[in-house]
py3Dmol code that shows the C-alpha trace and the ligand (Angstrom):
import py3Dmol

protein = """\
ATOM      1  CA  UNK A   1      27.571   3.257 -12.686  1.00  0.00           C
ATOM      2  CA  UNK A   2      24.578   5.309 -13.418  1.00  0.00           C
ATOM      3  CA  UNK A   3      22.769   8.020 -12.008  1.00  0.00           C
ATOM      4  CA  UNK A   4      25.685   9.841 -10.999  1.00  0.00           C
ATOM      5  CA  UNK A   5      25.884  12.688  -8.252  1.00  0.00           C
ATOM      6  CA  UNK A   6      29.313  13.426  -9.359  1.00  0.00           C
ATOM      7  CA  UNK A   7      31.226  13.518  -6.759  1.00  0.00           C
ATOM      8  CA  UNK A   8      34.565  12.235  -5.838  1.00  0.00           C
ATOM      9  CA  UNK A   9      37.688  11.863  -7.764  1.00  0.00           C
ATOM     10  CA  UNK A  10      36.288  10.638 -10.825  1.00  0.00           C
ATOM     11  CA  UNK A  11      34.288   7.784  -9.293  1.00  0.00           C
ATOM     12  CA  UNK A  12      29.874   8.262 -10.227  1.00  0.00           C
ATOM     13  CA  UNK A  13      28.248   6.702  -7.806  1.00  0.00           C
ATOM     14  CA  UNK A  14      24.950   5.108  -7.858  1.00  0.00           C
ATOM     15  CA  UNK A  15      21.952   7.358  -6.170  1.00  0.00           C
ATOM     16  CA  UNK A  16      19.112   5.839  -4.569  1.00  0.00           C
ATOM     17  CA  UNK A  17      16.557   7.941  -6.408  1.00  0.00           C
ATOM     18  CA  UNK A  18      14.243   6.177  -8.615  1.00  0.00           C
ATOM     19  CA  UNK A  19      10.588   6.023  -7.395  1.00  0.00           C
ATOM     20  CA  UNK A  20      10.795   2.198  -8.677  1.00  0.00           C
ATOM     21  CA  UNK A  21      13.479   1.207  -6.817  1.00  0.00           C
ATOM     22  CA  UNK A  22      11.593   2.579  -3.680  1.00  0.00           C
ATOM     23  CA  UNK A  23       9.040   0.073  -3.798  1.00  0.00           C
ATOM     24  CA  UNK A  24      11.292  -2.855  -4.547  1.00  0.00           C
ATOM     25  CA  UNK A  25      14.860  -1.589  -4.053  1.00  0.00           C
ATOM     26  CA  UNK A  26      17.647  -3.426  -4.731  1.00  0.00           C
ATOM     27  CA  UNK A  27      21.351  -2.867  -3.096  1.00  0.00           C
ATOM     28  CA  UNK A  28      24.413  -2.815  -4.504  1.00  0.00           C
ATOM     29  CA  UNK A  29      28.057  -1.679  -3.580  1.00  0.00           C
ATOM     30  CA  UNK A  30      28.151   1.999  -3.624  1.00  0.00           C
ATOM     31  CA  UNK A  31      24.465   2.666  -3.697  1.00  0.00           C
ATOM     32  CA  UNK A  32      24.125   5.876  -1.850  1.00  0.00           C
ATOM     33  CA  UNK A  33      21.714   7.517   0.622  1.00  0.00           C
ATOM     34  CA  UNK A  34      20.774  11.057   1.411  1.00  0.00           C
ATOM     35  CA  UNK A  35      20.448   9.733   4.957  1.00  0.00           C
ATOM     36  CA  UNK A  36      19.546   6.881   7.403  1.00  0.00           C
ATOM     37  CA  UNK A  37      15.537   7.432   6.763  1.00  0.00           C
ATOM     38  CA  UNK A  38      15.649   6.569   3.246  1.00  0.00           C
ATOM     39  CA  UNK A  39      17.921   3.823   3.403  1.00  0.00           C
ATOM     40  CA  UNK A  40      15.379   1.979   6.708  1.00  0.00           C
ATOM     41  CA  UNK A  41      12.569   2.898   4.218  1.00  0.00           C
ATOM     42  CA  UNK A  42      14.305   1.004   1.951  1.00  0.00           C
ATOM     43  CA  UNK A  43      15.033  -1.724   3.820  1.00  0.00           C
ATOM     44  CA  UNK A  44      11.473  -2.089   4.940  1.00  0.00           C
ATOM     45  CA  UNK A  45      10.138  -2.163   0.848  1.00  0.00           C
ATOM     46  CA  UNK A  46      12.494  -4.496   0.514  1.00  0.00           C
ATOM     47  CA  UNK A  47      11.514  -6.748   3.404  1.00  0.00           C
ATOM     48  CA  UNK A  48       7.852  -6.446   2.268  1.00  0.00           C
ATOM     49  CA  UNK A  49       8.582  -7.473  -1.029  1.00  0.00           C
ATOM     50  CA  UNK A  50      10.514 -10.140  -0.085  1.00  0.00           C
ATOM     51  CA  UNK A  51       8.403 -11.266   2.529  1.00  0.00           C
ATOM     52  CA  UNK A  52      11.675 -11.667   4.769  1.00  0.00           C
ATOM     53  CA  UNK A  53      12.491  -9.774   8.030  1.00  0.00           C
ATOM     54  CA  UNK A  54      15.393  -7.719   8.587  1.00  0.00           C
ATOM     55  CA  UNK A  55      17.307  -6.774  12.103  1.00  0.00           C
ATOM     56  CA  UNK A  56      19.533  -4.006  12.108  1.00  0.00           C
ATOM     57  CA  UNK A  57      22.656  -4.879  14.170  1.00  0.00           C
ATOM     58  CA  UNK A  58      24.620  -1.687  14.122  1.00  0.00           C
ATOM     59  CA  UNK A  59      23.098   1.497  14.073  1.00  0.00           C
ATOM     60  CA  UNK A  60      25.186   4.055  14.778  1.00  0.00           C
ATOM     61  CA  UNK A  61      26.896   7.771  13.002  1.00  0.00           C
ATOM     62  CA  UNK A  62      28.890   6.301  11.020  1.00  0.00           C
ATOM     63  CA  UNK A  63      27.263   3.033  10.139  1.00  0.00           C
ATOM     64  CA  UNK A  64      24.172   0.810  10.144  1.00  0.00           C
ATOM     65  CA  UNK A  65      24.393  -2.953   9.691  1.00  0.00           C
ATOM     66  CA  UNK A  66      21.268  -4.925   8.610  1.00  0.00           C
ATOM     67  CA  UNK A  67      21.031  -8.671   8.974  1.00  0.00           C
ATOM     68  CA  UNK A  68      18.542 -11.658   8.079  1.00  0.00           C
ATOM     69  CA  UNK A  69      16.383 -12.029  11.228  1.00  0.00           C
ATOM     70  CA  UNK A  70      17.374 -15.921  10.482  1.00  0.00           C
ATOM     71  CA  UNK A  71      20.213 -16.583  12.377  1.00  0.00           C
ATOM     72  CA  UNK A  72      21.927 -18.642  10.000  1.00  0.00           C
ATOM     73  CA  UNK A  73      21.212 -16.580   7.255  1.00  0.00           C
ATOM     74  CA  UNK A  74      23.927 -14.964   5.574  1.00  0.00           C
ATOM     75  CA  UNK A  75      22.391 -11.921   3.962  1.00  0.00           C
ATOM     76  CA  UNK A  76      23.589  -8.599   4.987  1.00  0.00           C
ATOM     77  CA  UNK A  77      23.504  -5.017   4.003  1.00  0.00           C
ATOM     78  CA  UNK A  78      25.953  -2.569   5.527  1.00  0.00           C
ATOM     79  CA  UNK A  79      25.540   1.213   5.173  1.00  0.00           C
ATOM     80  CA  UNK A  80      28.644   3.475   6.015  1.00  0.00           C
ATOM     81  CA  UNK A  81      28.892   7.689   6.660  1.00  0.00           C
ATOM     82  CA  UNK A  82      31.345   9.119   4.448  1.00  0.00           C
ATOM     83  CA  UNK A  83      32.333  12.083   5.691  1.00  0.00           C
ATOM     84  CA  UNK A  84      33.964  13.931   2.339  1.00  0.00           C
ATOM     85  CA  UNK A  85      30.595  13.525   0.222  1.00  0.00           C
ATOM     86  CA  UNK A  86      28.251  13.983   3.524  1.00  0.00           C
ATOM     87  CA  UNK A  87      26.091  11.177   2.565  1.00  0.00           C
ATOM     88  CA  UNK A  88      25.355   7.453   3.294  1.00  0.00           C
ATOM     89  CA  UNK A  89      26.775   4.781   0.968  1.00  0.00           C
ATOM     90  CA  UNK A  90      26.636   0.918   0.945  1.00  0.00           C
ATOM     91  CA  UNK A  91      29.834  -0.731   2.015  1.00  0.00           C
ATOM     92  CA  UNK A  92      28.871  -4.441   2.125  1.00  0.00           C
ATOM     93  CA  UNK A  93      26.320  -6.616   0.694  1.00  0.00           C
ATOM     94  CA  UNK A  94      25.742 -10.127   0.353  1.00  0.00           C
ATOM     95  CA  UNK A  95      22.395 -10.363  -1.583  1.00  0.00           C
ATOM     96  CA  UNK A  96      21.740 -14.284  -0.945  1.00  0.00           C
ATOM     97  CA  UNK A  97      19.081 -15.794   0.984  1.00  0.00           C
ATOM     98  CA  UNK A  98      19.375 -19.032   2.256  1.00  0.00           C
ATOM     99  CA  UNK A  99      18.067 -21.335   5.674  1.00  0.00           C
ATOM    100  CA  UNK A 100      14.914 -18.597   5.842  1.00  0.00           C
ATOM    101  CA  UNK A 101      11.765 -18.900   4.842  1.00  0.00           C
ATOM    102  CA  UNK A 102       9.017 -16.298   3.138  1.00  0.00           C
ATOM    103  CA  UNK A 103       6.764 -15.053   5.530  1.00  0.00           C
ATOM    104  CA  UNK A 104       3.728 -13.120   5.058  1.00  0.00           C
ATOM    105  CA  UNK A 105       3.192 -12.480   8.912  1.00  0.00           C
ATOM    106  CA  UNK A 106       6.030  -9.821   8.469  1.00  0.00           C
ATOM    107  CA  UNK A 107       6.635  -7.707  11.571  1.00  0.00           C
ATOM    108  CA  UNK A 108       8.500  -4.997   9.466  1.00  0.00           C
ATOM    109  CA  UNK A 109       4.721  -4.077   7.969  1.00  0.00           C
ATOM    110  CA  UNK A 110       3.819  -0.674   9.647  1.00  0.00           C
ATOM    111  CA  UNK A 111       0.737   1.362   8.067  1.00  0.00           C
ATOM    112  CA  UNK A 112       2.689   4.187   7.274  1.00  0.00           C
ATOM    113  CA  UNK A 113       4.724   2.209   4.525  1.00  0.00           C
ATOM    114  CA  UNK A 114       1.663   0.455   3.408  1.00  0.00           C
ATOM    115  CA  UNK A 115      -0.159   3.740   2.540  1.00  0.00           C
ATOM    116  CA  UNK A 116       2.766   5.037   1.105  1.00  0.00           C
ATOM    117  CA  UNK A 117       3.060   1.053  -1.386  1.00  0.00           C
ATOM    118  CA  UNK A 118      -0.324   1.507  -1.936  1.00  0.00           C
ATOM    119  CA  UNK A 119      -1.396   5.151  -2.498  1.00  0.00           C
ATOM    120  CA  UNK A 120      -1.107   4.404  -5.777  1.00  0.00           C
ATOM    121  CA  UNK A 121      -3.690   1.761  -5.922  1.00  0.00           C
ATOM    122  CA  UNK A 122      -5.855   3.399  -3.460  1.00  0.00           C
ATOM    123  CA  UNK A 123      -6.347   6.386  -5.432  1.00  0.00           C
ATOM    124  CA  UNK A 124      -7.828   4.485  -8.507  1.00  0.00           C
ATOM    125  CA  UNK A 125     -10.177   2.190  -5.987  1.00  0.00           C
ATOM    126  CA  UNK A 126     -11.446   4.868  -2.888  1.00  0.00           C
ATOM    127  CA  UNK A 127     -14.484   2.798  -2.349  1.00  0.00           C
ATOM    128  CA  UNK A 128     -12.317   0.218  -0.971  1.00  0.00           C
ATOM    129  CA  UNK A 129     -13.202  -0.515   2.757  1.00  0.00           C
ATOM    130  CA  UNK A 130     -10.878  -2.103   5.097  1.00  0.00           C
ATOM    131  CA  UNK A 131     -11.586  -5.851   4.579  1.00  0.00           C
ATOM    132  CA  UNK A 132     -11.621  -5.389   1.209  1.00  0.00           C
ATOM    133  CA  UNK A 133      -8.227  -3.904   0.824  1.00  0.00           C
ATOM    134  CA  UNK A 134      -7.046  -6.411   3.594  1.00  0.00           C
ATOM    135  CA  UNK A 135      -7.353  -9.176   0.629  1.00  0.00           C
ATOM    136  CA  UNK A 136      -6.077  -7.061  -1.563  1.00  0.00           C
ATOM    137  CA  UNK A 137      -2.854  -7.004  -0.163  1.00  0.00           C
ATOM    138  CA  UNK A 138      -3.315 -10.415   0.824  1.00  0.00           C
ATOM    139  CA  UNK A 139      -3.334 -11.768  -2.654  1.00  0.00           C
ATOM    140  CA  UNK A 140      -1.552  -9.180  -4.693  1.00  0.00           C
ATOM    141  CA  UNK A 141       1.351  -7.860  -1.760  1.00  0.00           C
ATOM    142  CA  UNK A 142       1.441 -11.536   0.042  1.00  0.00           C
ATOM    143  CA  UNK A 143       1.101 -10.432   3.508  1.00  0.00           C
ATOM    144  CA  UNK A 144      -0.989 -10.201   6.305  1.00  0.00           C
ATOM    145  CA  UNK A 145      -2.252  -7.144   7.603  1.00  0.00           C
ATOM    146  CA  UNK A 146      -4.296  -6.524  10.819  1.00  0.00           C
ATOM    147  CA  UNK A 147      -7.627  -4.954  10.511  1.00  0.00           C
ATOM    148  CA  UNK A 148      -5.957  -1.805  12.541  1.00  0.00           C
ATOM    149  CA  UNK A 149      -3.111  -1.230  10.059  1.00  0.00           C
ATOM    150  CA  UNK A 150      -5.242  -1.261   7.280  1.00  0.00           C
ATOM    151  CA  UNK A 151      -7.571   0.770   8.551  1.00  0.00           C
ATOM    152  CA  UNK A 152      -4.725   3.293   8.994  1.00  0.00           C
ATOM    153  CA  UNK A 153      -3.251   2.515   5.630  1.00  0.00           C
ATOM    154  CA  UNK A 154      -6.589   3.651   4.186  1.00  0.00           C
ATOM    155  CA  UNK A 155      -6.719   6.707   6.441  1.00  0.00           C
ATOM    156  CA  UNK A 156      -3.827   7.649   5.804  1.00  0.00           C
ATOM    157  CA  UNK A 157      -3.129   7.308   2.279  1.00  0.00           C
ATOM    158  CA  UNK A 158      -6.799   8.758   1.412  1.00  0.00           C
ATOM    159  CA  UNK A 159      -5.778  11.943   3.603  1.00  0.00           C
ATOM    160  CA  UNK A 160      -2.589  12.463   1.539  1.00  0.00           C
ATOM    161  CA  UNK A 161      -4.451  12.120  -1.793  1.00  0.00           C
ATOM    162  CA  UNK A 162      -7.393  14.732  -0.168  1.00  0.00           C
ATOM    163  CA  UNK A 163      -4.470  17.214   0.079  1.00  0.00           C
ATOM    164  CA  UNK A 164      -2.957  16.727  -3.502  1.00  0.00           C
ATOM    165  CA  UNK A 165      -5.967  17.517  -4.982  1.00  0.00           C
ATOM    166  CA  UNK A 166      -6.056  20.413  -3.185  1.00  0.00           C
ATOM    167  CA  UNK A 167      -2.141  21.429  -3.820  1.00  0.00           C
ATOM    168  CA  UNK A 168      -2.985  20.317  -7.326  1.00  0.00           C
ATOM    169  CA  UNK A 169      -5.782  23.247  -7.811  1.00  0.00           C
ATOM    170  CA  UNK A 170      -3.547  25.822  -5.770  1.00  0.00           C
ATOM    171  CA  UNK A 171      -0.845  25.520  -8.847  1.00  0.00           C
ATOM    172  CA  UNK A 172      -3.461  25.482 -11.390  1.00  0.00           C
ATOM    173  CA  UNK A 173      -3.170  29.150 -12.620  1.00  0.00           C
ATOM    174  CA  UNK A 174       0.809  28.463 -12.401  1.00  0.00           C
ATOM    175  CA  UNK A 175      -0.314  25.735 -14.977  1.00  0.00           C
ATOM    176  CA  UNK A 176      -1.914  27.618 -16.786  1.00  0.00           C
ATOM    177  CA  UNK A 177       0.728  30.109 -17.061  1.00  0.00           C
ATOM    178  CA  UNK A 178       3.198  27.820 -17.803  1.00  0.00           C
ATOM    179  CA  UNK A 179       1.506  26.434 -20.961  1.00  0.00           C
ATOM    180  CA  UNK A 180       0.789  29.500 -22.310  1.00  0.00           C
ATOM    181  CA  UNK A 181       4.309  30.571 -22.191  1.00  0.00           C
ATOM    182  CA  UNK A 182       5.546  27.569 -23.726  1.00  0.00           C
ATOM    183  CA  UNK A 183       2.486  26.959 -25.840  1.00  0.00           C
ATOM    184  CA  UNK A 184       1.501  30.141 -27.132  1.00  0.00           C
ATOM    185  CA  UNK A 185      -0.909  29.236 -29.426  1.00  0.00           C
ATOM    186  CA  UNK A 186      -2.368  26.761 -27.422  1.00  0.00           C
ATOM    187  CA  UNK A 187      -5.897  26.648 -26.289  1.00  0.00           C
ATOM    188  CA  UNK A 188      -6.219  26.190 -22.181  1.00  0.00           C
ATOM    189  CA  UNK A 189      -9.591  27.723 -20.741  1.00  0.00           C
ATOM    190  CA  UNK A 190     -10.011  27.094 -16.778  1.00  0.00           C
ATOM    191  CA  UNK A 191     -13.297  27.712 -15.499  1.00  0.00           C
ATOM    192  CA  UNK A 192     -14.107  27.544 -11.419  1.00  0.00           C
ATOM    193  CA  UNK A 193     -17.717  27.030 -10.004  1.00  0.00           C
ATOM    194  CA  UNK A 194     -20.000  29.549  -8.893  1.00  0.00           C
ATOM    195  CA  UNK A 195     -20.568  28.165  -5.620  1.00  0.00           C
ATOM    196  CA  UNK A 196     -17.490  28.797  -3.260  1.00  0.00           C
ATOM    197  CA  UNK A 197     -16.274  26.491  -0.223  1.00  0.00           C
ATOM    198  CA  UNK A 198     -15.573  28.447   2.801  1.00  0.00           C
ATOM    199  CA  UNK A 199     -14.784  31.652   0.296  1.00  0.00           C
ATOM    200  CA  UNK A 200     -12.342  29.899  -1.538  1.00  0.00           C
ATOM    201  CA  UNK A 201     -12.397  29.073  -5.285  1.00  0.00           C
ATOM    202  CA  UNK A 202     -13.528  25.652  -6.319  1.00  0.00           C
ATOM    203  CA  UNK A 203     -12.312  24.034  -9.803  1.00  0.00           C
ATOM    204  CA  UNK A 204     -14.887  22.829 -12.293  1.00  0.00           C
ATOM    205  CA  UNK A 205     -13.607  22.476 -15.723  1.00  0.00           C
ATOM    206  CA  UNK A 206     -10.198  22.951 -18.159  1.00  0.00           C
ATOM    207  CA  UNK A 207     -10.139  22.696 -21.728  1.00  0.00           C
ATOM    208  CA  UNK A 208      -6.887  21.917 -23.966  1.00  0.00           C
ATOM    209  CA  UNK A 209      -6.372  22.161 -27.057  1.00  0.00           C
ATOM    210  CA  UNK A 210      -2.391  21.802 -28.092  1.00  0.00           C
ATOM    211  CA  UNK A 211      -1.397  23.732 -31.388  1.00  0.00           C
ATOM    212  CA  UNK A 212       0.075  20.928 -32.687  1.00  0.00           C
ATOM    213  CA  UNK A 213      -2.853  18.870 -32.737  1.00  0.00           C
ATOM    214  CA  UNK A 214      -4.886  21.454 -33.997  1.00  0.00           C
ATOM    215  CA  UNK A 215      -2.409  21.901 -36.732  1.00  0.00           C
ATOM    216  CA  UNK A 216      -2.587  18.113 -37.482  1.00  0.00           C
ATOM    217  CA  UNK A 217      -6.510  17.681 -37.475  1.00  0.00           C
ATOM    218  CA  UNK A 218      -6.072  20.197 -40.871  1.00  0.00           C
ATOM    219  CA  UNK A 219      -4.619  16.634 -42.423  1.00  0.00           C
ATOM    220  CA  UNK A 220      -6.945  14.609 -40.836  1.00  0.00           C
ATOM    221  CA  UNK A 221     -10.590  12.957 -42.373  1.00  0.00           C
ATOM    222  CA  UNK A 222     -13.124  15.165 -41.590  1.00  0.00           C
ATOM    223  CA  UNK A 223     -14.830  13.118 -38.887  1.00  0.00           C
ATOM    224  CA  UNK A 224     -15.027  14.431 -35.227  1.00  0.00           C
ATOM    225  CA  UNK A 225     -15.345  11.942 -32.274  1.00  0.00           C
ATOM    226  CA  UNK A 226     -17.105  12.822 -29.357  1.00  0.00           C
ATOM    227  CA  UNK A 227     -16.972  10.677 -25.990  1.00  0.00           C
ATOM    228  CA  UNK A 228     -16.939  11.142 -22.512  1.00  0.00           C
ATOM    229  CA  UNK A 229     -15.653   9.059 -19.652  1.00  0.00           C
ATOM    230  CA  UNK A 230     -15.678   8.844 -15.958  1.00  0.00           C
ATOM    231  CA  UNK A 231     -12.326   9.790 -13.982  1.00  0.00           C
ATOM    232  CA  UNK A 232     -10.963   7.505 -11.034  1.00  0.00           C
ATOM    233  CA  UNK A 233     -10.654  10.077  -8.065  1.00  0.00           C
ATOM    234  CA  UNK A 234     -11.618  11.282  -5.396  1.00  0.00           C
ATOM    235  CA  UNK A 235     -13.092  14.553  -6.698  1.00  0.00           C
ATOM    236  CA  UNK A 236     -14.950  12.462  -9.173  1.00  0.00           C
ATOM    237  CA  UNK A 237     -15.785  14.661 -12.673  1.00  0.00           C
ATOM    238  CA  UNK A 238     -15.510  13.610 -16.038  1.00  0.00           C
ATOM    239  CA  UNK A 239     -12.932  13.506 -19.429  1.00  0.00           C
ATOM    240  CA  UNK A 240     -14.914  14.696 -22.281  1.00  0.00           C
ATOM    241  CA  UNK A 241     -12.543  14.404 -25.791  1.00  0.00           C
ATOM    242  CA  UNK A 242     -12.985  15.055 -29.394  1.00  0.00           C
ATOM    243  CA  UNK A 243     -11.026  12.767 -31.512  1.00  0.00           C
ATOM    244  CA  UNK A 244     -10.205  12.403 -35.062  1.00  0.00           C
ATOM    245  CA  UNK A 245      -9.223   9.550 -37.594  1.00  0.00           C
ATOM    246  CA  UNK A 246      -5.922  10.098 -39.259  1.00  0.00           C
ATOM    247  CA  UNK A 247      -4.717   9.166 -42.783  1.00  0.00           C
ATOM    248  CA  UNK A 248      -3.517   5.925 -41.434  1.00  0.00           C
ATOM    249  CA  UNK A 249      -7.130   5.225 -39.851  1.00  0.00           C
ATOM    250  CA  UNK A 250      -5.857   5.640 -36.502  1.00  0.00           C
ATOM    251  CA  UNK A 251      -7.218   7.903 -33.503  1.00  0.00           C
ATOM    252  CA  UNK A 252      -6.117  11.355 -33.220  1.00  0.00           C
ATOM    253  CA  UNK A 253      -6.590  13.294 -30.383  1.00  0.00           C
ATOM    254  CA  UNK A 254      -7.723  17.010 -30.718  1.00  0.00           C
ATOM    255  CA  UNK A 255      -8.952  18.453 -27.620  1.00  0.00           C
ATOM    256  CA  UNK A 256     -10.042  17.224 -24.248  1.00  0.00           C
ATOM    257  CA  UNK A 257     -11.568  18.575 -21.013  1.00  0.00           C
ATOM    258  CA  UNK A 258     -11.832  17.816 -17.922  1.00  0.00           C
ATOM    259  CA  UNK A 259     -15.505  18.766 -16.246  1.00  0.00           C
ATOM    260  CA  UNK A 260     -17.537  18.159 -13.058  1.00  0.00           C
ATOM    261  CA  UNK A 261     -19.909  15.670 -15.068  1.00  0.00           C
ATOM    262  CA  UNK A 262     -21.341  14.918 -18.429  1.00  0.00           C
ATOM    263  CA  UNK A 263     -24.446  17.535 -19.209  1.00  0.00           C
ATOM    264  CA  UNK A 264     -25.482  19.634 -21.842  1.00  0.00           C
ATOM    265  CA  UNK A 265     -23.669  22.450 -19.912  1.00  0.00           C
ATOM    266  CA  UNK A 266     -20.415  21.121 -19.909  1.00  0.00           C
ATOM    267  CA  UNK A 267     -20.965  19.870 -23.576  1.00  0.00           C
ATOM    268  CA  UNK A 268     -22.030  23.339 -24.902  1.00  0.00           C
ATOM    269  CA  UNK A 269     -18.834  24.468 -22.971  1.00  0.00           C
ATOM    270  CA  UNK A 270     -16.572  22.145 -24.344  1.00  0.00           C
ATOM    271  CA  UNK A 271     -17.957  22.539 -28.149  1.00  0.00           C
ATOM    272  CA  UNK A 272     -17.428  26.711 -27.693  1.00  0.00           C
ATOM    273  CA  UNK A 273     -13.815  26.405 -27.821  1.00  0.00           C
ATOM    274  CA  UNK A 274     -13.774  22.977 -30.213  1.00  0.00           C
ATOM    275  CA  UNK A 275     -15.611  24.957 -32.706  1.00  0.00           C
ATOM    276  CA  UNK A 276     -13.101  27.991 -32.406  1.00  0.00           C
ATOM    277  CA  UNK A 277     -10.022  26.323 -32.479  1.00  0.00           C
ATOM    278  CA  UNK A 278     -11.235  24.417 -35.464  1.00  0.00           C
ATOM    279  CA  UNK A 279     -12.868  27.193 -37.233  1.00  0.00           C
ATOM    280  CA  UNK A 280     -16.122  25.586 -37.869  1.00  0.00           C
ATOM    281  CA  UNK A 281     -18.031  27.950 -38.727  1.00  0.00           C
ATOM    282  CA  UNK A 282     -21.819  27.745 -40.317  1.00  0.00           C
ATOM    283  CA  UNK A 283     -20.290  27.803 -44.152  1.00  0.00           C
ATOM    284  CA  UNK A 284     -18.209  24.332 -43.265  1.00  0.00           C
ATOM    285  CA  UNK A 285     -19.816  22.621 -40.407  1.00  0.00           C
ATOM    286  CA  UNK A 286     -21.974  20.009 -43.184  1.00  0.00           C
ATOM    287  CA  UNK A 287     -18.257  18.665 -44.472  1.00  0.00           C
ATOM    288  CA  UNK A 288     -17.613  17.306 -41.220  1.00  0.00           C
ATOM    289  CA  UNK A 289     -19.090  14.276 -39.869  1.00  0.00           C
ATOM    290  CA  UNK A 290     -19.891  14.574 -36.043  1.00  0.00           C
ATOM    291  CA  UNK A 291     -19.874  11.021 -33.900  1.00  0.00           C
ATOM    292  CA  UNK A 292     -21.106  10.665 -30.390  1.00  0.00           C
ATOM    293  CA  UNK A 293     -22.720   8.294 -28.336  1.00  0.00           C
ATOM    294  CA  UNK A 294     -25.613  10.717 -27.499  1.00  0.00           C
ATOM    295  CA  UNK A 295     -25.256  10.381 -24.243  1.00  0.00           C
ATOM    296  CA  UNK A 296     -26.070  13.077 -21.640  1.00  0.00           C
ATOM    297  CA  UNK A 297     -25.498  16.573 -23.552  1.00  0.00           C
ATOM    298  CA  UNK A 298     -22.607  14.690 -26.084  1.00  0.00           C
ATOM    299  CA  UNK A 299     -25.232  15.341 -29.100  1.00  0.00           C
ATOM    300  CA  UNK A 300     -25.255  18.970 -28.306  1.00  0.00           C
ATOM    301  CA  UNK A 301     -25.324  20.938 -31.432  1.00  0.00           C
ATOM    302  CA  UNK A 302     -22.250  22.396 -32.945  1.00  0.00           C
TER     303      UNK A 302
END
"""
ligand_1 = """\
1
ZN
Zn 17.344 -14.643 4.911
"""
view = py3Dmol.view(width=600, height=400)
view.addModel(protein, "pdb")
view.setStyle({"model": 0}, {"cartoon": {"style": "trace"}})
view.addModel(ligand_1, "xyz")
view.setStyle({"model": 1}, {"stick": {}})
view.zoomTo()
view.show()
């Protein structure tokens, strides 16, 4: 078995820890639990995935027996406490379906698991209004939502992504930090806006430029890419990126940043630190062959 918490007398059981296996788990003998709340959550992925519904029979300290709402049904998955490795660990299963039928009206479907299957999805589409993620779910998840729990999926997966970005800029400097001691001769500029929100700093751009990259352009053609392109967030803003052809004609990323929108501002920021960490000065700027789309500030002089 993989995945090992090592524990026991030479036996490695199986941890229920990949962020896959949350979304469509799958039990086996020995699978263990840190506790009862990740192994229901589990249970519930499972039944949404499956489109089946589940009944839990037993649910006690030491144990937790979960049925096949179909009577005749034989599938069961029994969880058990054991007491030497303080965790929970699956004692039984027998993974076969058979008399029930898929169902997409699927009582086990709460909101709070929804936002949590779809947060992912959510955070690329934000525009997405209640109907419309309704059929989404409908046609991509196979089951029926009602307008209230989608409403609250939305809610409440949109409020949890508000608050990442949010944690996200809080670490930044950490980030920072953290590159520059393992990247020393790395190139990462952070610059926050002007205006402040309720006194508190607000983040506008970062620039990167990775050694090795820089190193690597020096064996590149001598042809710079410019582009831009919008990010999918909630806080909106912009990937500008210089890229470079490589001996084998392929793309080779030299720098990016991230900024609040494409503008001349942004550009003229961006092509500061390009033209440092690349040394292109005056004397060697007319070997290299600049390429942009000339849109909004791309075209800037270097
Ligand atoms: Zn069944």
């Amino acid at each position: 078995m993989v995945g090992s918490d090592g524990e026991g007398i030479g036996i490695k059981w199986q941890k229920f820890l990949k962020e896959s296996e949350r979304t469509c788990p799958k039990f086996e003998l020995g699978l263990t639990f840190e506790d009862k709340g990740e192994f229901s959550e589990a249970i519930t992925n499972y039944a949404i995935k499956e489109g089946k519904e589940m009944k839990y029979h037993k649910n006690d300290k030491v144990r937790c027996v979960v049925k096949c709402k179909h009577e005749s049904c034989p599938w069961q998955v029994t969880l058990r406490f054991n007491k030497d490795d303080k965790c929970w660990r699956v004692s039984v299963v027998k993974d076969k379906h058979d008399g029930c039928v898929r169902t997409q009206n699927n009582s086990m479907v709460n909101s709070s698991i929804v936002a949590k299957r779809w947060k992912q999805q959510i955070r690329g589409n934000l525009e997405w209004k209640t109907n419309s993620f309704l059929e989404k779910v409908l046609t991509d998840g196979h089951y029926i939502l009602s307008k209230k729990q989608a409403w609250r999926a939305l809610v409440k997966a949109k409020g949890e992504i508000k608050h990442e970005a949010e944690d996200y800029f809080n670490k930044i400097w950490n980030y920072v930090l953290e590159i520059k001691r393992t990247n020393p001769n790395c190139t990462c500029e952070v610059k926050v806006s002007d205006l402040k929100e309720n006194r508190k700093e607000r983040f506008l751009r970062m620039y990167i430029c990775w050694e090795a990259t820089r190193e690597g352009f020096k064996h590149c053609r001598k042809i710079i890419d410019l582009d831009g392109c919008h990010l999918k967030c909630k806080t909106g803003g912009q990937l500008l990126t210089a890229v470079g052809i490589d001996a084998n004609e392929s793309l080779f990323p030299i720098a990016y940043a991230v900024v609040e929108g494409e503008n001349k501002d942004s550009w003229t920021w961006f092509l500061q630190f390009l033209k440092k960490d690349l040394k292109l000065g005056p004397l060697v700027q007319s070997e290299y062959t600049l390429m942009s789309d000339k849109q909004k500030g791309s075209h800037t002089s270097l």
